[in-house]
Each structure stands twice: as structure tokens, then as C-alpha cells.
ZADREN-978611 format. One record per residue: y, z, x of N, C-alpha, C, O in turn. Coordinates in nm, 4 decimals, decimal comma. Example, Ala and Ser with C-alpha at 12.3 -4.5 7.8 and 13.67 -1.06 7.14 Angstrom:
2
{n.py: -0,5690 n.pz: 0,7800 n.px: 1,3190 ca.py: -0,4500 ca.pz: 0,7800 ca.px: 1,2300 c.py: -0,3300 c.pz: 0,7800 c.px: 1,3200 o.py: -0,3319 o.pz: 0,8465 o.px: 1,4236}
{n.py: -0,2250 n.pz: 0,7080 n.px: 1,2850 ca.py: -0,1060 ca.pz: 0,7140 ca.px: 1,3670 c.py: 0,0030 c.pz: 0,7870 c.px: 1,2900 o.py: 0,1138 o.pz: 0,8039 o.px: 1,3409}
//
This chain:
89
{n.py: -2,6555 n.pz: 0,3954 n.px: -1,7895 ca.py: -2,5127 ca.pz: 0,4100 ca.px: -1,8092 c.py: -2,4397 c.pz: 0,3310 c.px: -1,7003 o.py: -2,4979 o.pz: 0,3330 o.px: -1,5919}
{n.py: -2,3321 n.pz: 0,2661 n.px: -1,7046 ca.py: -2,2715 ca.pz: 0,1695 ca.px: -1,6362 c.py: -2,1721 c.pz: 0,2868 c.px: -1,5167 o.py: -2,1320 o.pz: 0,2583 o.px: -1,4039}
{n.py: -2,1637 n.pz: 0,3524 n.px: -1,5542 ca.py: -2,1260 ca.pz: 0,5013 ca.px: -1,4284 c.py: -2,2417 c.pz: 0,4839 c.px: -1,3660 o.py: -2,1891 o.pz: 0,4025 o.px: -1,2901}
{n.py: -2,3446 n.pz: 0,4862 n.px: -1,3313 ca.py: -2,4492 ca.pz: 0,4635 ca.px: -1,2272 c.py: -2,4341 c.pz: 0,3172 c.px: -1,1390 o.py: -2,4769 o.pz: 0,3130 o.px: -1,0237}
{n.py: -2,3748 n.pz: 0,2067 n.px: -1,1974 ca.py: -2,3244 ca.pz: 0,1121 ca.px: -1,0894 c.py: -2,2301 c.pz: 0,0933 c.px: -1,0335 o.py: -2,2064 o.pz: -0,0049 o.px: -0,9631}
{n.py: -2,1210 n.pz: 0,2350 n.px: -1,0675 ca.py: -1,9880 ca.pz: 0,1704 ca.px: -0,9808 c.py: -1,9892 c.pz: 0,1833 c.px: -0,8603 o.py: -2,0623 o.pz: 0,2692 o.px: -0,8109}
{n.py: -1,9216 n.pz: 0,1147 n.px: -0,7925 ca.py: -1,9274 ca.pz: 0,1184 ca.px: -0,6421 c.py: -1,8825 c.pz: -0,0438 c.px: -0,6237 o.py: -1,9250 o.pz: -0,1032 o.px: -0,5246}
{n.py: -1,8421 n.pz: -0,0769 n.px: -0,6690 ca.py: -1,8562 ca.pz: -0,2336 ca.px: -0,6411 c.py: -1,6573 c.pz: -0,2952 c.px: -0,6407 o.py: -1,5891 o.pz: -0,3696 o.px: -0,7112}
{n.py: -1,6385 n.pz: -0,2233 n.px: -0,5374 ca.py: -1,4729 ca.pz: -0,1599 ca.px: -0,5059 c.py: -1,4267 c.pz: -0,3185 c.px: -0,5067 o.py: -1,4883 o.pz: -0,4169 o.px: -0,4657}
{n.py: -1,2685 n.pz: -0,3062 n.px: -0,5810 ca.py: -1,2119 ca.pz: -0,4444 ca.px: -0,5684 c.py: -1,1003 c.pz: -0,4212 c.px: -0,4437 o.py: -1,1333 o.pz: -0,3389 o.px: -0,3583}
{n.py: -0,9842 n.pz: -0,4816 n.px: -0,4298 ca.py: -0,8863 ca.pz: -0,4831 ca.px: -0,3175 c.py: -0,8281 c.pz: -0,3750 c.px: -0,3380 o.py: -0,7211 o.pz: -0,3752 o.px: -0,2771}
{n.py: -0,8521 n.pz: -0,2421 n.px: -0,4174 ca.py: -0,7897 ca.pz: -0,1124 ca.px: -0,3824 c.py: -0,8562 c.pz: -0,0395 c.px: -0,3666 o.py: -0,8201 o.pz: 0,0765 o.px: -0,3861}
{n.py: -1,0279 n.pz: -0,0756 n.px: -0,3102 ca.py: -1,1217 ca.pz: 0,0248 ca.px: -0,3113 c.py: -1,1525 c.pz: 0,1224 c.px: -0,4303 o.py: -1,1602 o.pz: 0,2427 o.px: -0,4053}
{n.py: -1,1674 n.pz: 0,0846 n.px: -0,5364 ca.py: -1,1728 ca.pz: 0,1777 ca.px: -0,6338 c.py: -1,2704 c.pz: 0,0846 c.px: -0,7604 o.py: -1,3174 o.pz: -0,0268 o.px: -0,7376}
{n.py: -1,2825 n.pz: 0,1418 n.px: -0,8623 ca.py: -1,4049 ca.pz: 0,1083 ca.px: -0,9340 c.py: -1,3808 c.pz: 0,2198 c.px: -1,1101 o.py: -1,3398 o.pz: 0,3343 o.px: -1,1287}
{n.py: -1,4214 n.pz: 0,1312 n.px: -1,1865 ca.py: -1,4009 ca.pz: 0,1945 ca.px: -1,2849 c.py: -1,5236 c.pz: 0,1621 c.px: -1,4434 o.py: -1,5314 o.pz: 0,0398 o.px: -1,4545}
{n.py: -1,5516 n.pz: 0,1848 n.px: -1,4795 ca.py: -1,5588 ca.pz: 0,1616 ca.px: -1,6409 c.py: -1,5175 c.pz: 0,2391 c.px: -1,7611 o.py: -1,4382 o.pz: 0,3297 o.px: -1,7357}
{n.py: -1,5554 n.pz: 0,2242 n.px: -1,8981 ca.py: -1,5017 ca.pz: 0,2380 ca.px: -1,9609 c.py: -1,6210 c.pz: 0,3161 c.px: -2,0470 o.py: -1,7308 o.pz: 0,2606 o.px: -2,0417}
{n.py: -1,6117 n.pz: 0,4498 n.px: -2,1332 ca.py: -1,7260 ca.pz: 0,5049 ca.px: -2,1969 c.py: -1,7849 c.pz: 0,4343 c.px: -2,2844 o.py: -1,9047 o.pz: 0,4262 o.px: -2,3112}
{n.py: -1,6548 n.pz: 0,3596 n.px: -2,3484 ca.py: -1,7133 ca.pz: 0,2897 ca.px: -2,4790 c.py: -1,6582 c.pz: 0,3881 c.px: -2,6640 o.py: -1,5815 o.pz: 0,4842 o.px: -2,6712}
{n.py: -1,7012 n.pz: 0,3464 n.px: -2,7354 ca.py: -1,6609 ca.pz: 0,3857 ca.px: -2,8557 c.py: -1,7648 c.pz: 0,4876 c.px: -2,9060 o.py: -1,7312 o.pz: 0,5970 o.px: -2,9513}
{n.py: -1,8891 n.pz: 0,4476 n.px: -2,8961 ca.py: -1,9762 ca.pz: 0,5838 ca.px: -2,9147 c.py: -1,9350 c.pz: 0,7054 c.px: -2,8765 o.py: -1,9041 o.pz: 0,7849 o.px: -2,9652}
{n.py: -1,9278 n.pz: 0,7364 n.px: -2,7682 ca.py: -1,8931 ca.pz: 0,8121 ca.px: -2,6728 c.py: -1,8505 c.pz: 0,9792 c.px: -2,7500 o.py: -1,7820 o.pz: 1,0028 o.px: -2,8496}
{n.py: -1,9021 n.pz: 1,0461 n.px: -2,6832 ca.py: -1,8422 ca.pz: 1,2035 ca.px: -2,7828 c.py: -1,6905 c.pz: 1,1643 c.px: -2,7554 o.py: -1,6044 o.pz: 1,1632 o.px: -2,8435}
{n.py: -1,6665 n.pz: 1,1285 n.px: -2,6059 ca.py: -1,4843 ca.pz: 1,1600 ca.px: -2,5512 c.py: -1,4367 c.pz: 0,9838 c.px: -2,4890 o.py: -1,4124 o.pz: 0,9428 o.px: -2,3755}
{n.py: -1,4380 n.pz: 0,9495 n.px: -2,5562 ca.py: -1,3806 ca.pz: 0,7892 ca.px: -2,5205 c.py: -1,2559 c.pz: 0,8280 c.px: -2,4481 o.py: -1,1567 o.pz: 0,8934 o.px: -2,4804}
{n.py: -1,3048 n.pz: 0,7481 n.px: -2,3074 ca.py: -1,2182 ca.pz: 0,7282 ca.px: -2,2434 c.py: -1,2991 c.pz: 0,6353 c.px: -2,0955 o.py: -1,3839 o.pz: 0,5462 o.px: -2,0998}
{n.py: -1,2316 n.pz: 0,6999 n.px: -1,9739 ca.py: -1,3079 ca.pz: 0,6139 ca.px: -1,8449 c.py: -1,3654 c.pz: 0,7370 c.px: -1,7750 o.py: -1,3615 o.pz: 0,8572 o.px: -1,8011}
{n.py: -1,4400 n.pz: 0,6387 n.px: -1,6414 ca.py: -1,4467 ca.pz: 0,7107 ca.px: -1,5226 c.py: -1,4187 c.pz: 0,5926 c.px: -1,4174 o.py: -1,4740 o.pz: 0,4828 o.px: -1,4133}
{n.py: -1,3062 n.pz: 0,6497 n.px: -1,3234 ca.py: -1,3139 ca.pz: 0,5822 ca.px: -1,2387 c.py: -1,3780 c.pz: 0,6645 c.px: -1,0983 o.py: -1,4084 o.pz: 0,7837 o.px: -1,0928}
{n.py: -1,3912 n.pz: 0,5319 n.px: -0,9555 ca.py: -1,4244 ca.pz: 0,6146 ca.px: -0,8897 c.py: -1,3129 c.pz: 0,5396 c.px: -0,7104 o.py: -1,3247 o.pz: 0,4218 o.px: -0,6764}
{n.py: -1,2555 n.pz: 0,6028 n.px: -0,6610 ca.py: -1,1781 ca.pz: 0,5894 ca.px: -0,5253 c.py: -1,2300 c.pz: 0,6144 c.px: -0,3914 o.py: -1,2181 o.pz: 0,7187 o.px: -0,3271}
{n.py: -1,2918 n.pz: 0,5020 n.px: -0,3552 ca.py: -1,2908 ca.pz: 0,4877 ca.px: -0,1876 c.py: -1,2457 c.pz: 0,5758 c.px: -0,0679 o.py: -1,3094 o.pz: 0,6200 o.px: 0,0276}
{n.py: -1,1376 n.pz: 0,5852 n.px: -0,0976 ca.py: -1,0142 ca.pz: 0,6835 ca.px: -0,0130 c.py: -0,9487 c.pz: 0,7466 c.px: -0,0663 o.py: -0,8294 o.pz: 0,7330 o.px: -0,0395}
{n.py: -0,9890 n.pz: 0,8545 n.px: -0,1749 ca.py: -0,9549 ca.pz: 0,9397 ca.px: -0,2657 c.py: -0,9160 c.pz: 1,0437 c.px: -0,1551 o.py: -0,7961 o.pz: 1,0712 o.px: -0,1569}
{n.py: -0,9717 n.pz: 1,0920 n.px: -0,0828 ca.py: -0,9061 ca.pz: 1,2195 ca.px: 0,0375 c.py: -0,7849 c.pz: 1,1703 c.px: 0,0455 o.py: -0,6884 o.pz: 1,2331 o.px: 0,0020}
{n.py: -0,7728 n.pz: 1,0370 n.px: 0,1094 ca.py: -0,6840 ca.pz: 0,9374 ca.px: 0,1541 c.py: -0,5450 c.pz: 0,9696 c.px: 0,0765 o.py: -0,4370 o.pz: 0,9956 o.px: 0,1294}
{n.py: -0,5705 n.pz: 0,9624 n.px: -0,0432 ca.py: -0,5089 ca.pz: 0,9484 ca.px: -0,1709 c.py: -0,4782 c.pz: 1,0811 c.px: -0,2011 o.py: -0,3933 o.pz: 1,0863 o.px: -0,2901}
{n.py: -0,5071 n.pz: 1,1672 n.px: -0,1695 ca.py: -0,4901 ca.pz: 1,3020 ca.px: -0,1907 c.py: -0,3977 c.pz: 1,3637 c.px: -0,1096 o.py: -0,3038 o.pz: 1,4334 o.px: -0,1483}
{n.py: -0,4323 n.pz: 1,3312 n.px: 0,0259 ca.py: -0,3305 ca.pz: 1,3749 ca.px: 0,1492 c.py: -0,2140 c.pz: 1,2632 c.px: 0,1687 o.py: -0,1008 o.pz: 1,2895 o.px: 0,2091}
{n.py: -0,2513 n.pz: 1,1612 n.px: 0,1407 ca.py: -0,0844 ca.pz: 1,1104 ca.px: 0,1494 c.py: 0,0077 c.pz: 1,1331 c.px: 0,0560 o.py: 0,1226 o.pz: 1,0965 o.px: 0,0806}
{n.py: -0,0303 n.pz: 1,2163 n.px: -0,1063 ca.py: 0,0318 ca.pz: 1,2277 ca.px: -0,2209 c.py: 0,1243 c.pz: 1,3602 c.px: -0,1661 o.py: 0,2407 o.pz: 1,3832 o.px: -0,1987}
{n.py: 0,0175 n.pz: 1,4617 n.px: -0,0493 ca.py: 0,0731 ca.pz: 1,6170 ca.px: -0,0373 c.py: 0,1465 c.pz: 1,5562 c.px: 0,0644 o.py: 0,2570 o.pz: 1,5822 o.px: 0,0169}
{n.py: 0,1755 n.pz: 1,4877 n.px: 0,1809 ca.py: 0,2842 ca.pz: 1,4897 ca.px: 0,2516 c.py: 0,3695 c.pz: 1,3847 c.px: 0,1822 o.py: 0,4846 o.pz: 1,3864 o.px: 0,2258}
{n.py: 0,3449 n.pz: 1,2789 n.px: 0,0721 ca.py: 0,4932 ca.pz: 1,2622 ca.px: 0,0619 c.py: 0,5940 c.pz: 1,3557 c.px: -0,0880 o.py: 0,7084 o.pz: 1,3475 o.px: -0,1325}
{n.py: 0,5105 n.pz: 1,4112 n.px: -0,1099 ca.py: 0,6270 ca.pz: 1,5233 ca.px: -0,2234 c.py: 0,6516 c.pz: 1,5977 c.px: -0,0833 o.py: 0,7709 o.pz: 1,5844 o.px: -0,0561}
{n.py: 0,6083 n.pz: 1,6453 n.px: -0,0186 ca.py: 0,6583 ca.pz: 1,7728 ca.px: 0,1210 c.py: 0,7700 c.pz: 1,6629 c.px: 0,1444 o.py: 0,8746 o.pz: 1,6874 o.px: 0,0844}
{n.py: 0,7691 n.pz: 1,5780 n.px: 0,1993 ca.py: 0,8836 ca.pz: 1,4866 ca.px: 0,2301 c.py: 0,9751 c.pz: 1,4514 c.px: 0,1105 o.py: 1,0799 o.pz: 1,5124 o.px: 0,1316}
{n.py: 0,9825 n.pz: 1,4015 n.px: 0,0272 ca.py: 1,0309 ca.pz: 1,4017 ca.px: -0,0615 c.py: 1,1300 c.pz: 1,5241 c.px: -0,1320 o.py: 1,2437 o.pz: 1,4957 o.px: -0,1694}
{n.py: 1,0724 n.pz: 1,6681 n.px: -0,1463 ca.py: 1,1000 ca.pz: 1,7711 ca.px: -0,1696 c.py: 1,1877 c.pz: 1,8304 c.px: -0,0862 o.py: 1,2594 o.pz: 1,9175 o.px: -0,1355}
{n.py: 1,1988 n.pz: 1,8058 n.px: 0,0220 ca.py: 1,2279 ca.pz: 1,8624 ca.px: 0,1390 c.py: 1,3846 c.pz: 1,8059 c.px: 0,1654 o.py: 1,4713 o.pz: 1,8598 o.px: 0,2341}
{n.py: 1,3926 n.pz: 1,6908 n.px: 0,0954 ca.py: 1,5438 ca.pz: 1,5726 ca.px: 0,1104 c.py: 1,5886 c.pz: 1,5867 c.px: -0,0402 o.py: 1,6479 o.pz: 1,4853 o.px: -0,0772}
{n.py: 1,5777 n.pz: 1,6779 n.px: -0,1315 ca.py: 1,5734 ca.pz: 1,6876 ca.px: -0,2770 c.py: 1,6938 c.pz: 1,6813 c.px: -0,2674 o.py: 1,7361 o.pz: 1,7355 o.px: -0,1653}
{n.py: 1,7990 n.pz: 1,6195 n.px: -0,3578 ca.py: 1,9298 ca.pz: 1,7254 ca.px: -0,4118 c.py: 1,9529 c.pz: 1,7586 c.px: -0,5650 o.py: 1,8717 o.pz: 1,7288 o.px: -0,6526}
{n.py: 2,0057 n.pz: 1,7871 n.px: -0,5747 ca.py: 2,0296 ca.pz: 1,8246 ca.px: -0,7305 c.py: 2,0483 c.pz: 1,7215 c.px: -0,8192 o.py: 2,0142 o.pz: 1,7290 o.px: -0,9373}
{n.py: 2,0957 n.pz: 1,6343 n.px: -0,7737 ca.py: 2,1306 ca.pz: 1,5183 ca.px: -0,9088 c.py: 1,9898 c.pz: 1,4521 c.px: -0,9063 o.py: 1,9951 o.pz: 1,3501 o.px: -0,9751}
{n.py: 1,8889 n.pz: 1,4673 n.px: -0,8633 ca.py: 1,7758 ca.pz: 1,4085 ca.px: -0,8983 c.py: 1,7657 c.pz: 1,4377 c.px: -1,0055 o.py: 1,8547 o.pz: 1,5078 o.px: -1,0538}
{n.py: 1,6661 n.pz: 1,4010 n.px: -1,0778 ca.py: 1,6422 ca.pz: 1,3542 ca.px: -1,2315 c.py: 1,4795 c.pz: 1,4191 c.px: -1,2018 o.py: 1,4519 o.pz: 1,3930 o.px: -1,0847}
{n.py: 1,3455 n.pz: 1,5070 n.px: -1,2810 ca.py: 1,2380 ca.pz: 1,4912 ca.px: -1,2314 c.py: 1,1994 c.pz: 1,3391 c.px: -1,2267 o.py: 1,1816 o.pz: 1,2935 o.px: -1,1137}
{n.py: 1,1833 n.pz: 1,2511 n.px: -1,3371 ca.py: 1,1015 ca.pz: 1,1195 ca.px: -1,3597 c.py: 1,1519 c.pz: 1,0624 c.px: -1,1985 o.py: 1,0745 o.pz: 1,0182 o.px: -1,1136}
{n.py: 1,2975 n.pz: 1,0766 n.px: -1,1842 ca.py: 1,3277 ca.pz: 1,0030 ca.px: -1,0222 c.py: 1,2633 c.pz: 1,0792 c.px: -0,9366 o.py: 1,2004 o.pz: 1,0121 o.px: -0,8548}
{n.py: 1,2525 n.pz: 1,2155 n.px: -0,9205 ca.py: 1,1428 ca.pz: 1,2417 ca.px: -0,7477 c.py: 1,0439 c.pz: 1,2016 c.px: -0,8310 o.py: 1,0514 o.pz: 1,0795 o.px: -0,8170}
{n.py: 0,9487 n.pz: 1,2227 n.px: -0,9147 ca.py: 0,8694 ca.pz: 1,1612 ca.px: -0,9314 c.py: 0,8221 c.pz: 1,0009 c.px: -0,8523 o.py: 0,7442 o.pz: 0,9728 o.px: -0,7613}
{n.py: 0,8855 n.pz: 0,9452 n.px: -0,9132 ca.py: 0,8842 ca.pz: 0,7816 ca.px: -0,8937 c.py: 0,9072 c.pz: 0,8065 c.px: -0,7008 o.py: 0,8329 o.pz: 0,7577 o.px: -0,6157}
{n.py: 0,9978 n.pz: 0,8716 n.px: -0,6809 ca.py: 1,0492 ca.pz: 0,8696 ca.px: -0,4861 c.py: 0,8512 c.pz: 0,9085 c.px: -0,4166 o.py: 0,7900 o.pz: 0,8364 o.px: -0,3377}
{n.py: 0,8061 n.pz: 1,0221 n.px: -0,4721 ca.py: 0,7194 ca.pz: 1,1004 ca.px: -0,4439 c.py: 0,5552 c.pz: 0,9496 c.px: -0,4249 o.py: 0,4768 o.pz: 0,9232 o.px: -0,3338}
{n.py: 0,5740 n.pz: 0,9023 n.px: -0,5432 ca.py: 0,4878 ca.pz: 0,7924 ca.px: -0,5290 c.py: 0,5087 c.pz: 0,6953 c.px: -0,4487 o.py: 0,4160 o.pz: 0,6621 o.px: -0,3747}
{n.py: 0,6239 n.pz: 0,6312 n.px: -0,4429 ca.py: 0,6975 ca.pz: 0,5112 ca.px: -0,3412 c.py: 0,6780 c.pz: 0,5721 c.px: -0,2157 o.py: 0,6696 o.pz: 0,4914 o.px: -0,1231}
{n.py: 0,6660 n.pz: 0,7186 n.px: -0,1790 ca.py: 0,6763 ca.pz: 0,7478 ca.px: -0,0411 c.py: 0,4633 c.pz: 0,8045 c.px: -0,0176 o.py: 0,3968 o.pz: 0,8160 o.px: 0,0854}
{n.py: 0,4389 n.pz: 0,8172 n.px: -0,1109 ca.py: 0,2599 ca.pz: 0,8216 ca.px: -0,0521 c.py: 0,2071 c.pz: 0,6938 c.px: -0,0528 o.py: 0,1113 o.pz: 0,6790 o.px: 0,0231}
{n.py: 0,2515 n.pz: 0,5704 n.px: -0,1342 ca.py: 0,2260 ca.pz: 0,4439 ca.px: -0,1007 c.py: 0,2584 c.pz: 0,4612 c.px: 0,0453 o.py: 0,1604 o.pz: 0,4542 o.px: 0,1195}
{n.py: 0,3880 n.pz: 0,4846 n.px: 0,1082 ca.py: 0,4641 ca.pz: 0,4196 ca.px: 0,2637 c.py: 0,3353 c.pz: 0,5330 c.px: 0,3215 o.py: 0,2498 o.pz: 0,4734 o.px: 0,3871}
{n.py: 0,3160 n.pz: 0,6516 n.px: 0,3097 ca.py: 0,2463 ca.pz: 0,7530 ca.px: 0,3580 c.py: 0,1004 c.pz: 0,7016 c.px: 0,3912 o.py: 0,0610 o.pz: 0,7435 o.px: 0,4999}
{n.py: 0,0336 n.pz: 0,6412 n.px: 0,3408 ca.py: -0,1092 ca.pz: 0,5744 ca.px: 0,3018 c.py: -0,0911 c.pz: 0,4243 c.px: 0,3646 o.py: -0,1903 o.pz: 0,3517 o.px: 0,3587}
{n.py: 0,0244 n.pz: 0,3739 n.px: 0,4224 ca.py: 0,0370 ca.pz: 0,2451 ca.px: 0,5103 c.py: 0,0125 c.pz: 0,2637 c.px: 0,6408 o.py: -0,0570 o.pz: 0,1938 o.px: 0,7146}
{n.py: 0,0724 n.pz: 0,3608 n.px: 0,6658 ca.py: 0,1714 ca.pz: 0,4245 ca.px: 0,7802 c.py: -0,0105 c.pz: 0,4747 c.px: 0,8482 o.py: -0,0489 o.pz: 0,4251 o.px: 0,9541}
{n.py: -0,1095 n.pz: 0,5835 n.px: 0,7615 ca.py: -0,1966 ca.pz: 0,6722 ca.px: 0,8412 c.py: -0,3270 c.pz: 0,5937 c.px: 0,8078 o.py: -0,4378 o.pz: 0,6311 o.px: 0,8462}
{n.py: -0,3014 n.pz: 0,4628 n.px: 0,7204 ca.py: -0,4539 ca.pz: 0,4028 ca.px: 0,7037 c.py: -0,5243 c.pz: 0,3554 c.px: 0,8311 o.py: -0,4617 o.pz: 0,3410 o.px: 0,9361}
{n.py: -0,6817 n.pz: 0,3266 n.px: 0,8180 ca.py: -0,7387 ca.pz: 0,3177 ca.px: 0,9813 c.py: -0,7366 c.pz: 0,1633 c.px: 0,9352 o.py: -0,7333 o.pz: 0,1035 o.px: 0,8277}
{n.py: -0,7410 n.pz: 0,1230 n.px: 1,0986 ca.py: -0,7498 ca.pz: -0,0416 ca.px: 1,1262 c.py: -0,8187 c.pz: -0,1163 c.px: 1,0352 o.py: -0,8677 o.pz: -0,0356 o.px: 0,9561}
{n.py: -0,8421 n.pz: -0,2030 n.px: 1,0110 ca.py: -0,9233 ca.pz: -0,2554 ca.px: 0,9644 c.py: -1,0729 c.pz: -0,3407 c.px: 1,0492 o.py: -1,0762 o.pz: -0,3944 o.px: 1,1599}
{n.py: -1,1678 n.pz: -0,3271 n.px: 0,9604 ca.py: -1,2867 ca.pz: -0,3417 ca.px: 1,0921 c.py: -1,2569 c.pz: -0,5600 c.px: 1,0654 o.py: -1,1750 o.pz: -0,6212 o.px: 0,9968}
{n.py: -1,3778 n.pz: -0,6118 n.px: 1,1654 ca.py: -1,4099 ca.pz: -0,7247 ca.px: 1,2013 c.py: -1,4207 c.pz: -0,7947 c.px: 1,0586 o.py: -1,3694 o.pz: -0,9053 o.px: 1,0421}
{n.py: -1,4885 n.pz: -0,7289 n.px: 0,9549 ca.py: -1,5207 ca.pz: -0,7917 ca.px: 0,8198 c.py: -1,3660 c.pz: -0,7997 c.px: 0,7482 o.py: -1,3475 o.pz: -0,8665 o.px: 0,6465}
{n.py: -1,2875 n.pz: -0,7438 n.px: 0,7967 ca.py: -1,1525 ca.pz: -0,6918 ca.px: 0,6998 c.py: -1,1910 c.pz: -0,5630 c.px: 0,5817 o.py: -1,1520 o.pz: -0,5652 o.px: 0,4650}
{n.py: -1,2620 n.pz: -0,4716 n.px: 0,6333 ca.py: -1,2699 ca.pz: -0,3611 ca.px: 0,5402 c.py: -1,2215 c.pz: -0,2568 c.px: 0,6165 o.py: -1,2339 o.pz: -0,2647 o.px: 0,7387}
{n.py: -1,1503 n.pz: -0,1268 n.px: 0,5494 ca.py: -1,1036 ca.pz: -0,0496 ca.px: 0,6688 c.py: -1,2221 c.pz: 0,0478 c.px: 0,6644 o.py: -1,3131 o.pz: 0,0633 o.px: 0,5830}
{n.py: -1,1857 n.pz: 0,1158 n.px: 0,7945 ca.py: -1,2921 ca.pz: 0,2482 ca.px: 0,8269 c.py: -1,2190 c.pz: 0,2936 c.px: 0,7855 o.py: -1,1041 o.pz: 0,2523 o.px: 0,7702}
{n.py: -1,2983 n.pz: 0,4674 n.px: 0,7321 ca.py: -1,2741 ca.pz: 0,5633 ca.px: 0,7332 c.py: -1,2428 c.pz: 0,5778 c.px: 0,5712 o.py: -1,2073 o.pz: 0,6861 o.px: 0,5247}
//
């Protein structure tokens, strides 16, 4: 099964295929590098986000704020990058 070779991360660290049409449940699997990463910068930027809310927000707009700010969140706490240009951690 082509899920047994992913790992072969492009410039967002991440990796994917596709089940195929046979499949009982067609669809993917992907797999993320810095999925923690990705996890904890998503919970502090809705905390941030949430926290500056006002009422005329729209959901789809914090939405969209909530993502734009775990992108800045995930800039801001990523580790250096090593000698090869890959980051630790």
C-alpha cells in the first residue's frame, strides 16, 4: 500500500496519497512533520483571536483571522533551521 511510503515530506513537511477508487472509503491519508506544531499553534491562535473577538465578526471571518494568526503563530515559535536547511524539532 502506498501509505507504507510516505514520508518523503515536500516544503511543508507533510506527505500524502490517495486510496484510490477500489477502496471501501475513497479518499486520502496524509501525514505532517510538525503536526504537534500544527496543533499548538492552531490552540494559541483562536485563544488570541477569541480573546480580541467583537461582535460584528462574521464566524467564516474569525475563522479565516484564527488561521492567518496560527500561520504568524507557527513563524514566530518554529526552531532554527539546521546546517542542511531542515528545521529541528
Amino acid at each position: 500500500m502506498d501509505t507504507a511510503r510516505l514520508g518523503e515530506r515536500g516544503p511543508y513537511d507533510s506527505d500524502h496519497t490517495f486510496l484510490g477508487d477500489g477502496c471501501f472509503a475513497p479518499g486520502e491519508v496524509q501525514t505532517f512533520g510538525r503536526y504537534r506544531a500544527m496543533v499548538s499553534s492552531a490552540v494559541v491562535a483562536r485563544r488570541e483571536v477569541l480573546a480580541e473577538d467583537t461582535a460584528a465578526d462574521l464566524p467564516q471571518a474569525v475563522r479565516e483571522r484564527i488561521w492567518r494568526r496560527s500561520a504568524e503563530v507557527r513563524r514566530r515559535t518554529a526552531p532554527a533551521p539546521t546546517a542542511r536547511g531542515r528545521r529541528t524539532g
